[in-house]
SERO-4910 file (N, C-alpha, C, O; in steps of 0.05 Angstrom, whole numbers):
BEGIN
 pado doro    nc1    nc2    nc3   cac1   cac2   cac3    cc1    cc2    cc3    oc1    oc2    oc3
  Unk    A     17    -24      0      0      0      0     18     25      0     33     33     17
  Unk    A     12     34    -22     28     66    -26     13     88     -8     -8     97    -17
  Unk    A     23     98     16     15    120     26     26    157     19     48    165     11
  Unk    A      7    170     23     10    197     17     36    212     27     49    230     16
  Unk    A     37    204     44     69    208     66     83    192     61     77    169     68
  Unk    A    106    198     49    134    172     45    155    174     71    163    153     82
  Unk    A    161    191     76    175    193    100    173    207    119    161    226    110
  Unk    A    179    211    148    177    230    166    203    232    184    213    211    192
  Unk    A    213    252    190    235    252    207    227    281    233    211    300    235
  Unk    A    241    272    244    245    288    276    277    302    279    299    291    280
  Unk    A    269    331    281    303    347    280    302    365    308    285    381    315
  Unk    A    330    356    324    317    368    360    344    384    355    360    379    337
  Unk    A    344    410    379    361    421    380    383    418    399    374    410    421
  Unk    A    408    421    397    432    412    411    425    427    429    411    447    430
  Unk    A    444    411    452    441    430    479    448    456    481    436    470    497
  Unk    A    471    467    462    469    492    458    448    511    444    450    535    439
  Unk    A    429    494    440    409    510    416    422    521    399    414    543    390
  Unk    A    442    511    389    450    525    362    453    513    338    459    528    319
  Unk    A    450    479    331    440    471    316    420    450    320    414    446    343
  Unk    A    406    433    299    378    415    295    402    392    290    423    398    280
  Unk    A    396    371    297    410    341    299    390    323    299    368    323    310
  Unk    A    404    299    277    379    279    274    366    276    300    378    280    321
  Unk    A    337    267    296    327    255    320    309    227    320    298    215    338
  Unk    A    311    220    291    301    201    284    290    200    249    286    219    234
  Unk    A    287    172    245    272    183    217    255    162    213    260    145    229
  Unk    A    234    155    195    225    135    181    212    133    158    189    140    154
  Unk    A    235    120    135    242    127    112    230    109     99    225    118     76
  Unk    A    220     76    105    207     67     88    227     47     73    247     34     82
  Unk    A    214     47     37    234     38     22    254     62     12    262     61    -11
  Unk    A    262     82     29    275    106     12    299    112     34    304    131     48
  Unk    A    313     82     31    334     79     47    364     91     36    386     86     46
  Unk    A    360    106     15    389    119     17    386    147     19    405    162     18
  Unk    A    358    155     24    352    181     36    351    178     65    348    199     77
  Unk    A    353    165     74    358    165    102    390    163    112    399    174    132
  Unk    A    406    144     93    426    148     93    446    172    101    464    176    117
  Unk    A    433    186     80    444    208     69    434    235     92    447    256     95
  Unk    A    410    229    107    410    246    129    415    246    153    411    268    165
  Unk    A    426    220    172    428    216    187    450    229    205    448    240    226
  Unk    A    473    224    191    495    247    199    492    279    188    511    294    188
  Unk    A    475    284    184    470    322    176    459    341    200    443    331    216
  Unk    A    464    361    201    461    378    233    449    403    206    453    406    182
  Unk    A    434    415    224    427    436    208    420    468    231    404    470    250
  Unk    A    438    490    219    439    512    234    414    533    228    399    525    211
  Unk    A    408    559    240    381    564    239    383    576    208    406    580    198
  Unk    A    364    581    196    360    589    169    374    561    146    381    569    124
  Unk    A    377    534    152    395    531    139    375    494    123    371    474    136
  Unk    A    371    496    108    355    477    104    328    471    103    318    493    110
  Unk    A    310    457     99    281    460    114    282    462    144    274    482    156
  Unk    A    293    436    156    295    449    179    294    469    186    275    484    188
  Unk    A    321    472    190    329    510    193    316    539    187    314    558    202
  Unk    A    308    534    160    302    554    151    264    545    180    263    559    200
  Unk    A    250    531    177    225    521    193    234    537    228    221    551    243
  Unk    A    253    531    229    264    536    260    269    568    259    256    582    274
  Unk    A    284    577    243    291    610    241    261    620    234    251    637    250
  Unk    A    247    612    215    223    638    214    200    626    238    180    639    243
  Unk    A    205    601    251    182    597    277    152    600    260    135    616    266
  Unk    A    150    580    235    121    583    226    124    543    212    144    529    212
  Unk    A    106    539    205    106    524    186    111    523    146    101    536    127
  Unk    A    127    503    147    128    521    115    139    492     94    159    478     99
  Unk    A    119    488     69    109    482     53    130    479     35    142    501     37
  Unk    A    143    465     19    158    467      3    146    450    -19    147    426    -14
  Unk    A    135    455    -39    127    445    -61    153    437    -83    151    416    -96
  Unk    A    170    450    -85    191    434    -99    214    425    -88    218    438    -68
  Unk    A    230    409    -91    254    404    -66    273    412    -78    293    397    -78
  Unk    A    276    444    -95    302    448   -100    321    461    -98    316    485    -94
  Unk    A    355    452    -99    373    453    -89    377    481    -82    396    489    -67
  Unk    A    358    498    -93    369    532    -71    362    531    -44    375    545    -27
  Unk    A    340    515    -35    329    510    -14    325    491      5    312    492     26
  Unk    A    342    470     -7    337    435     -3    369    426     -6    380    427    -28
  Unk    A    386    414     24    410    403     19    406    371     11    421    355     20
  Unk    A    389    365     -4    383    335     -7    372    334    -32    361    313    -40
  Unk    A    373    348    -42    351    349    -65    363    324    -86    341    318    -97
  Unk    A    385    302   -100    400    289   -113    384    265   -100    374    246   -112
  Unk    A    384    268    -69    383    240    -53    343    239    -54    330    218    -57
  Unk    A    332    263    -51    312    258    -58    295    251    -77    274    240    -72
  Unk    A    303    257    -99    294    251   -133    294    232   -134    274    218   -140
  Unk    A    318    225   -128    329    184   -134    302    171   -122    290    154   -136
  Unk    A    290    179    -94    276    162    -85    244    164    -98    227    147   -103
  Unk    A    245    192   -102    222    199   -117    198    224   -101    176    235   -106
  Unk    A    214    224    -83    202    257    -63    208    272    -79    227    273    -95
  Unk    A    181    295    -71    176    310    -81    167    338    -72    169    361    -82
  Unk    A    155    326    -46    149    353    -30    147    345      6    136    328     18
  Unk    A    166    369     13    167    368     35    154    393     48    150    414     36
  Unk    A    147    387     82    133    403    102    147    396    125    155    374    130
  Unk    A    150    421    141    159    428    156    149    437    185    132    456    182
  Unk    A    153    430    213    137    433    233    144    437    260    151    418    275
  Unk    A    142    474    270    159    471    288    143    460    307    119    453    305
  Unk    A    163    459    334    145    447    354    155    471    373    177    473    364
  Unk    A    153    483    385    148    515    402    140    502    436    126    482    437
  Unk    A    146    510    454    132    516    481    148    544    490    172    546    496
  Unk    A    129    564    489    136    585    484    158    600    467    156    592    443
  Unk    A    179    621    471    208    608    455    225    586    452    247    588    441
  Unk    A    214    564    463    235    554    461    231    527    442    212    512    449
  Unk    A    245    519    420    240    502    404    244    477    415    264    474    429
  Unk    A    227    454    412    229    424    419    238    408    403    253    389    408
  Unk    A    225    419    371    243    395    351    220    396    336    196    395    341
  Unk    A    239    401    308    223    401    281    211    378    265    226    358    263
  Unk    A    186    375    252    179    352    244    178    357    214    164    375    204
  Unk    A    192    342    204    188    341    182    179    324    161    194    305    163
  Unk    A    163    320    143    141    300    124    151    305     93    151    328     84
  Unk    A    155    289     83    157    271     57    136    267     44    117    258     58
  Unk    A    130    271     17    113    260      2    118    256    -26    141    267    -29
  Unk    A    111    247    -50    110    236    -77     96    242    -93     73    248    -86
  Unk    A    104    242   -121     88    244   -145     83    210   -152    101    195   -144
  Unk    A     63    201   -164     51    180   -188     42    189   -195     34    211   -187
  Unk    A     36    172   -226      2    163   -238    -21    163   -228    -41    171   -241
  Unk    A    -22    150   -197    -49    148   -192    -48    167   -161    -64    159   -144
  Unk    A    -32    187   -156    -30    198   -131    -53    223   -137    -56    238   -157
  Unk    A    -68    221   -113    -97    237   -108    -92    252    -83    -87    241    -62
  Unk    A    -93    274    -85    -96    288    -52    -73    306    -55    -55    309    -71
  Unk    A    -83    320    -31    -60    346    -18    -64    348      7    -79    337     24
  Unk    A    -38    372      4    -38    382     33    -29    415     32    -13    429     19
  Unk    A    -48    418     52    -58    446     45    -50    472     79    -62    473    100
  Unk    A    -36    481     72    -25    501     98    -42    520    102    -42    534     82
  Unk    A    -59    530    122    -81    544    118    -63    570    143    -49    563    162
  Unk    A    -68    592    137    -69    618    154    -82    639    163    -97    645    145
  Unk    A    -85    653    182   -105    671    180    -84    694    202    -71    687    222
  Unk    A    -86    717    193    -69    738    200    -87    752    215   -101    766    199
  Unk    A    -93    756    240   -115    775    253   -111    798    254   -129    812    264
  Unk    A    -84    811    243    -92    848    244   -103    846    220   -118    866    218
  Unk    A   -104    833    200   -116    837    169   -142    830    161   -156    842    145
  Unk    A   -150    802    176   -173    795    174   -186    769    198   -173    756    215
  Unk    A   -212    767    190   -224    739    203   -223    719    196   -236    703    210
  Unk    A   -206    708    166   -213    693    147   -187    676    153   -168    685    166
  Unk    A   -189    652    143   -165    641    135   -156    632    112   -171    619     98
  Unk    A   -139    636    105   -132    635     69   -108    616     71    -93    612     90
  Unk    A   -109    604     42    -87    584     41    -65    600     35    -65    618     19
  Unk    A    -40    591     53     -5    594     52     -2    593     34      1    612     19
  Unk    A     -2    567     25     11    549     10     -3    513      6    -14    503     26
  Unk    A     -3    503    -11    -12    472    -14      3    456    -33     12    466    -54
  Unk    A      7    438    -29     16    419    -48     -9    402    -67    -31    402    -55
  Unk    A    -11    392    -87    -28    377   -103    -23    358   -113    -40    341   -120
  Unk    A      5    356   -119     15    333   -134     -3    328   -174     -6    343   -194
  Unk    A     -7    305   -170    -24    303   -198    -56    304   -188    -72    293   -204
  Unk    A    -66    314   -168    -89    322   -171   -100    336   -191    -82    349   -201
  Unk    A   -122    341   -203   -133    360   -219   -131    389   -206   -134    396   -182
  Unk    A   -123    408   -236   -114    432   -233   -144    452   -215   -143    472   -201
  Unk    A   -166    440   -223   -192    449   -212   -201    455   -186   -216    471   -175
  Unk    A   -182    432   -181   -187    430   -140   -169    448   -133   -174    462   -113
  Unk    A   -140    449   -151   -127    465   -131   -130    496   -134   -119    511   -118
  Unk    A   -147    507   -159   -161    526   -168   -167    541   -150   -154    560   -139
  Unk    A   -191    531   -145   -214    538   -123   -202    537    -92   -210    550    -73
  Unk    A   -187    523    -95   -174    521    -59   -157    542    -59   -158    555    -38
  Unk    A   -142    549    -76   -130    577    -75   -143    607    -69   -132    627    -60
  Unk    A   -174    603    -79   -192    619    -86   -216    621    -71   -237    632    -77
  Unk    A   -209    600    -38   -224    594    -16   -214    608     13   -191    604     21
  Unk    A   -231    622     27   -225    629     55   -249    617     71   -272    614     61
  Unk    A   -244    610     96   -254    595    114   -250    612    140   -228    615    151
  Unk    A   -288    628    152   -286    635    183   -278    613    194   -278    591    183
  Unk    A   -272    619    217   -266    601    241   -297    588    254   -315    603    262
  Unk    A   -298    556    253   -309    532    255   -323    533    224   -344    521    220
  Unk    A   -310    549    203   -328    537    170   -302    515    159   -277    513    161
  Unk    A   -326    499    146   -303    480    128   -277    462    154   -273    463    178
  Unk    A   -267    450    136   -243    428    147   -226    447    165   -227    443    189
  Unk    A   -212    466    155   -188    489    163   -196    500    183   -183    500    203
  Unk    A   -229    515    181   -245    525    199   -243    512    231   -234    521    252
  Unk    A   -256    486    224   -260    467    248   -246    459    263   -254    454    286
  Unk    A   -215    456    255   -197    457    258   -184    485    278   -174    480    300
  Unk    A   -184    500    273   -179    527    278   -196    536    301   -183    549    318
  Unk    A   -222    532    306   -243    530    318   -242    518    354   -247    530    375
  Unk    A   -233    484    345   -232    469    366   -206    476    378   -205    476    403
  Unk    A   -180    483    361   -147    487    368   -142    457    381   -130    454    403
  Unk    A   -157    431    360   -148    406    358   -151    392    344   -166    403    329
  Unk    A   -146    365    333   -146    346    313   -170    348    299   -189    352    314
  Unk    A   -174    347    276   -206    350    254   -203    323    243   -182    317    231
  Unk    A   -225    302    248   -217    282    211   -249    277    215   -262    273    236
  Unk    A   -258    280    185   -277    268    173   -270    255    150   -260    266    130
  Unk    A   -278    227    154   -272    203    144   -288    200    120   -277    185    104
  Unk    A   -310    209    113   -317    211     87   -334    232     75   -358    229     70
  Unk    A   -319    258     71   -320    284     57   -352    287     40   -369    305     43
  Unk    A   -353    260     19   -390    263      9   -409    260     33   -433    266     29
  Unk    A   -402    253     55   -429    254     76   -424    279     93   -442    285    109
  Unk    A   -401    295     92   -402    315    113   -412    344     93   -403    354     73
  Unk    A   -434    350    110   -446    371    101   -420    401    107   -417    418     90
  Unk    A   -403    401    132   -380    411    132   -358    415    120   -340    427    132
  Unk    A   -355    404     93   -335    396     75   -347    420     53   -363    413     36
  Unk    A   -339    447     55   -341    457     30   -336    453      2   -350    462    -16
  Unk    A   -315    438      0   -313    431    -23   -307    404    -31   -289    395    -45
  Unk    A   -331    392    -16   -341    368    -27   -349    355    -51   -352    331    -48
  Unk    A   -353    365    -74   -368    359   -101   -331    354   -114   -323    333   -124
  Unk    A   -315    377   -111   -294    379   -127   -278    362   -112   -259    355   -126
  Unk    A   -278    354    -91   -264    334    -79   -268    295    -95   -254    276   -102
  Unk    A   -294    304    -93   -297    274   -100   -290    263   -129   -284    242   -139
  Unk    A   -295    293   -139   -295    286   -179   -259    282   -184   -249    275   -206
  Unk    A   -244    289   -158   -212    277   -165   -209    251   -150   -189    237   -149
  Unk    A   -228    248   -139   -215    226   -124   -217    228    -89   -225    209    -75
  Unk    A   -210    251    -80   -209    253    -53   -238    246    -35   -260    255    -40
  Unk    A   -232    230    -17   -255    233      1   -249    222     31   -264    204     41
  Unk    A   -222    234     49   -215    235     65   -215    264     78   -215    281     60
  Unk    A   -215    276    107   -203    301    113   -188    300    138   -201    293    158
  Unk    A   -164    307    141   -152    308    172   -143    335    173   -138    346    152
  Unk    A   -141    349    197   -127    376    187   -124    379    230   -138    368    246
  Unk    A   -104    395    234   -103    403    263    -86    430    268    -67    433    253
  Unk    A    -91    445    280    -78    478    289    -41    465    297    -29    447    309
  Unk    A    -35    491    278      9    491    288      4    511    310    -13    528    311
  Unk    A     21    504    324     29    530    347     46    539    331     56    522    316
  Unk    A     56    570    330     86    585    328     86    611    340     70    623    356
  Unk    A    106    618    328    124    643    345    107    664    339    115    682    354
  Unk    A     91    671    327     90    698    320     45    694    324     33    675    333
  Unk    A     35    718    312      8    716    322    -14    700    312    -33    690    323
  Unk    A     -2    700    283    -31    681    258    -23    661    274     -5    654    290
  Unk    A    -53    650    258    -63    623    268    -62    611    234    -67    619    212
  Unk    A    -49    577    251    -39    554    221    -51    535    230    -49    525    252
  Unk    A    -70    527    208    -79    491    204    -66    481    183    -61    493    162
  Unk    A    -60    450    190    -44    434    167    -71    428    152    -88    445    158
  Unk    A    -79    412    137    -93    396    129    -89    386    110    -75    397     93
  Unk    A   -103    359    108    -88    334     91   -111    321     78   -129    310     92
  Unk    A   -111    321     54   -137    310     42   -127    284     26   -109    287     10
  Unk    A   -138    263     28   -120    235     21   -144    222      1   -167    230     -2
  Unk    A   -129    197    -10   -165    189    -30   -159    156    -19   -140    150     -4
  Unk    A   -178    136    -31   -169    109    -22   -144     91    -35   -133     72    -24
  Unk    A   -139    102    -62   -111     93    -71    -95    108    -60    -76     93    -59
  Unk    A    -89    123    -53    -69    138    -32    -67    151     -1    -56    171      6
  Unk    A    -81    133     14    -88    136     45    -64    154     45    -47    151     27
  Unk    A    -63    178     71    -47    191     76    -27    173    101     -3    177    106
  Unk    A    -43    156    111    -15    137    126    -32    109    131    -57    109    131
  Unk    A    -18     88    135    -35     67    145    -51     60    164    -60     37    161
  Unk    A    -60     72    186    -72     84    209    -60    112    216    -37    121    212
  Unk    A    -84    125    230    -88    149    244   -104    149    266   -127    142    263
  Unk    A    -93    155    288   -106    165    315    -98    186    329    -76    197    326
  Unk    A   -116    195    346   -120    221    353   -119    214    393   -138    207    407
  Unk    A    -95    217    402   -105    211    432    -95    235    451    -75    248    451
  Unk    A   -120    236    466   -122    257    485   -126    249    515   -135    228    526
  Unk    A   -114    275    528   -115    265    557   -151    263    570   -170    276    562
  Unk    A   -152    248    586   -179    230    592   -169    229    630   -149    220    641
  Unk    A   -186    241    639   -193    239    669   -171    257    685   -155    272    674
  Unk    A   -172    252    713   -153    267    730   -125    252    733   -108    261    748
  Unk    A   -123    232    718    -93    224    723    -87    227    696    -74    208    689
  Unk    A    -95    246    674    -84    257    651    -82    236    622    -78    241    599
  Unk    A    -86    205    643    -75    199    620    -90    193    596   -115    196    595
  Unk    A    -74    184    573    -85    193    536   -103    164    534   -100    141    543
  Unk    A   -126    180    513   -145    152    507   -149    161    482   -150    184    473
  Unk    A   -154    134    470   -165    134    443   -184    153    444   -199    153    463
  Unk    A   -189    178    417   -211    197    417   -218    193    388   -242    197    384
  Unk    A   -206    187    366   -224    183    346   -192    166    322   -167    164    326
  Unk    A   -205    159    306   -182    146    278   -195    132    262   -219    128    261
  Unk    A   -172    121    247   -180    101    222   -153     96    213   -134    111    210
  Unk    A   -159     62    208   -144     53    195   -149     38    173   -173     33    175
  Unk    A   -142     29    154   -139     15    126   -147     -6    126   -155    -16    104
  Unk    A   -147    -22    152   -154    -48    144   -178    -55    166   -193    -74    160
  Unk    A   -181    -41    189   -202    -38    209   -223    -13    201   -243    -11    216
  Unk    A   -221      4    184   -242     14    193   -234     39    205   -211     49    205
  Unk    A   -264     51    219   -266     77    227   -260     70    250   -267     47    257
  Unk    A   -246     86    269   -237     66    301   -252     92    311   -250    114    301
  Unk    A   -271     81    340   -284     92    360   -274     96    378   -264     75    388
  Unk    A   -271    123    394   -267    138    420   -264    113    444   -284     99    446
  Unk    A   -247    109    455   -245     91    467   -224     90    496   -200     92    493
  Unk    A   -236     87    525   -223     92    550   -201     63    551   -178     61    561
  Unk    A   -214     47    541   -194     22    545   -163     28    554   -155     50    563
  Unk    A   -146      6    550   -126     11    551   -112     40    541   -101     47    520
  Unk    A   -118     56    568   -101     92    564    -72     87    566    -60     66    571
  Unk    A    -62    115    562    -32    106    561    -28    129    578    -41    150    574
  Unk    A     -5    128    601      2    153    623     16    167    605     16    157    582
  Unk    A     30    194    610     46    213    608     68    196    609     72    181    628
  Unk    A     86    196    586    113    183    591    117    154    574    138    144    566
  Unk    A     95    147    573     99    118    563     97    114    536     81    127    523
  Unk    A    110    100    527    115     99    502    118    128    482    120    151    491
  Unk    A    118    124    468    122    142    443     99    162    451    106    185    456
  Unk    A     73    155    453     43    174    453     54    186    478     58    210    477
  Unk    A     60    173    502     62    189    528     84    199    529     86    217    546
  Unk    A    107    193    516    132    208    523    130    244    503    140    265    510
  Unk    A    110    237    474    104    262    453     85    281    472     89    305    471
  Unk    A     61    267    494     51    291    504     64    301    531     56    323    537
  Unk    A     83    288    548     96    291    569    120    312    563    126    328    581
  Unk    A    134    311    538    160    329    532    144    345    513    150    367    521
  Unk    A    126    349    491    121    366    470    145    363    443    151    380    427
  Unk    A    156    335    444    175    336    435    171    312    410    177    290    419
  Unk    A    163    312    388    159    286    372    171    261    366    189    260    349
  Unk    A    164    242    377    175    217    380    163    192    352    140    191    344
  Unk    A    186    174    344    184    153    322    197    126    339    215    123    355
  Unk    A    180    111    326    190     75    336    186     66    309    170     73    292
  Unk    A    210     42    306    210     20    278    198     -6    295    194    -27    284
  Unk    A    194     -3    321    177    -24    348    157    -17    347    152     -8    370
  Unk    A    139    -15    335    110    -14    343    102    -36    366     93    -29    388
  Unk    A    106    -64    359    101    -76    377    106    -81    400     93    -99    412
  Unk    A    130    -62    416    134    -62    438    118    -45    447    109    -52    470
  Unk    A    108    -22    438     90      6    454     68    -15    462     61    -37    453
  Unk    A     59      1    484     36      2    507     15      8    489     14     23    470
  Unk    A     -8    -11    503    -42     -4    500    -39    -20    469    -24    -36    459
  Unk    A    -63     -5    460    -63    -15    435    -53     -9    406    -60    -15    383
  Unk    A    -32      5    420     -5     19    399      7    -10    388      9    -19    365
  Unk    A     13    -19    409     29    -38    404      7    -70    394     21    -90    387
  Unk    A    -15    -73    394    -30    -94    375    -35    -88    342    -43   -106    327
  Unk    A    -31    -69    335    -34    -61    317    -12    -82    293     10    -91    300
  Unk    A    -24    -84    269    -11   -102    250     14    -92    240     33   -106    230
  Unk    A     12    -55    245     33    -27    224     58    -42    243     56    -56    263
  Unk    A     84    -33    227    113    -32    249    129     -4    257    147      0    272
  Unk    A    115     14    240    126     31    253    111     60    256     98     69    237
  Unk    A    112     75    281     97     89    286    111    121    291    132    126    302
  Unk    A     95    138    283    104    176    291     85    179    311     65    165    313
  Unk    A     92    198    327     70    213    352     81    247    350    103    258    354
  Unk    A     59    255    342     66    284    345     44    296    364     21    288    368
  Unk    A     57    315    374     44    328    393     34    356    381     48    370    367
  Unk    A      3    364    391     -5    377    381    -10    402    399    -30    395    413
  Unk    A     -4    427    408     -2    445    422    -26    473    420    -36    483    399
  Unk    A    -30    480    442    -50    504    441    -40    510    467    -31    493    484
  Unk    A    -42    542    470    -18    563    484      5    542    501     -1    535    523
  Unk    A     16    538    497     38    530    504     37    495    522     55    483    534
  Unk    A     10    488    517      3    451    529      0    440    513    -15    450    496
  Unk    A     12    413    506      7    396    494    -22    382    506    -25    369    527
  Unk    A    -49    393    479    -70    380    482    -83    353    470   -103    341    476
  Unk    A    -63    351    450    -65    321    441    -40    320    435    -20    334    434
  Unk    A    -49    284    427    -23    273    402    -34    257    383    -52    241    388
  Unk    A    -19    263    351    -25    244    335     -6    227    332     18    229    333
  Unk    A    -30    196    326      0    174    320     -5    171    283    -28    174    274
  Unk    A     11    168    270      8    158    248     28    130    247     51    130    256
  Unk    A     14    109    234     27     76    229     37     87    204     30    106    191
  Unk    A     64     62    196     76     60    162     78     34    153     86     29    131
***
């Protein structure tokens, strides 16, 4: 199964805060791009990373090239195409950049779409920036040519709650503005969740995936649940189960595993062990798992896991 995301890596800053050092990666079959990054450090302005860390926003790179991209040779080979960038903030101080991979095909459907809204200028939120890949030029038309109040549409809702959005099938959500043009390419997934950063606008990612190109092989959404904090299943889906239901079962504390160590530090954590993690991280069929932590004023209020 070809997913929408080919790779994801984690870039933390040295104890001096003066450069980003691997912090992990998971590359998939695009093992000489991982190669090729594992020994690289990157200083502020200097790379995606870097340059993601120096301006303290999220930022979109639709082409990977070499004026902007120290990988760009090692990336082609594998067949990436567009990278995103993601700081992780508690207050000034950076935790570690996340960064996401994705591809061109024949049959690749979907985007991902950086939404902003600047409050001395307006109430609206307008797209940054998006990627499309070989989507139709139509969708990405109109999405350019789309603003969303806060709780309208995917970006809205997102923006609204200042936590995780997915509606799982876009023709039944009356909330999906652009539902009709979604379906006639293919798409009929939506995930989207608020960036914290440095400065005042407000950023939603969002990720619109179709069924030949799931954006990862599971997705879950876990949040802290009761007075001892700890994270429970709140909503997902995976590829081979289905829509997965809100669920207290097996919670996971602050600290444990990958999910509890991403909402305990604010810091994004990867395992190629899926099956060692706690609860039901670890029953899962995927082997390897991301947890990112998702922030509003300065707390980590959720985390997402994505499987590969």
């Amino acid at each position: 199964m070809k997913t929408f995301i080919r790779v994801v890596e984690v870039w933390v800053p040295d104890a001096e805060q003066s450069l980003l050092e691997f912090g992990g990666g998971l590359y998939g079959s695009a093992a000489r791009f991982g190669m090729a990054s594992r020994s690289m450090c990157f200083g502020r302005g200097e790379g995606l990373p870097g340059r993601c860390w120096d301006e303290g926003q999220p930022i979109v790179l639709t082409s990977l090239d070499p004026s902007v991209f120290r990988r760009t040779e090692q990336a082609r080979a594998e067949g990436l195409t567009c990278g995103i960038a993601l700081p992780i903030f508690v207050g000034d101080v950076l935790k570690g950049v996340f960064v996401m991979f994705c591809g061109d095909d024949a049959e690749h459907a979907g985007a991902i779409e950086l939404w902003r809204n600047d409050p001395a200028e307006s109430r609206e939120m307008i797209l940054d920036d998006g990627y499309y890949g070989t989507t139709a030029d139509a969708f990405e038309f109109m999405s350019r040519r789309t603003s969303f109040h806060k709780g309208v549409g995917l970006p809205g809702m997102a923006w609204e709650a200042g936590a995780p959005v997915f509606l799982p099938d876009l023709g039944k959500s009356g909330r999906f503005l652009r539902a009709d043009s979604a379906i006639k390419v293919g798409i009929n997934r939506g995930f989207a969740f608020p960036i914290a950063n440095q400065g005042d606008d407000h950023y939603v990612l969002a990720f619109l995936s179709a069924l030949a190109t799931p954006l990862v092989r599971r997705l879950e959404v876990w949040s802290p649940a009761g007075r001892d904090g700890a994270l429970c299943l709140s909503e997902g889906f995976c590829e081979k189960q289905g829509l997965l239901q809100a669920s207290t079962e097996a919670p996971i504390a602050p600290g444990q595993g990958v999910v509890g160590r991403a909402f305990a530090t604010a810091v994004p954590m990867l395992t190629e062990r899926a099956a060692e993690e706690p609860g039901t991280v670890g029953l899962t069929s995927w082997t390897s798992v991301a947890a990112l932590p998702v922030l509003r004023q300065g707390r980590v209020t959720a985390v997402v896991t994505w499987y590969f």
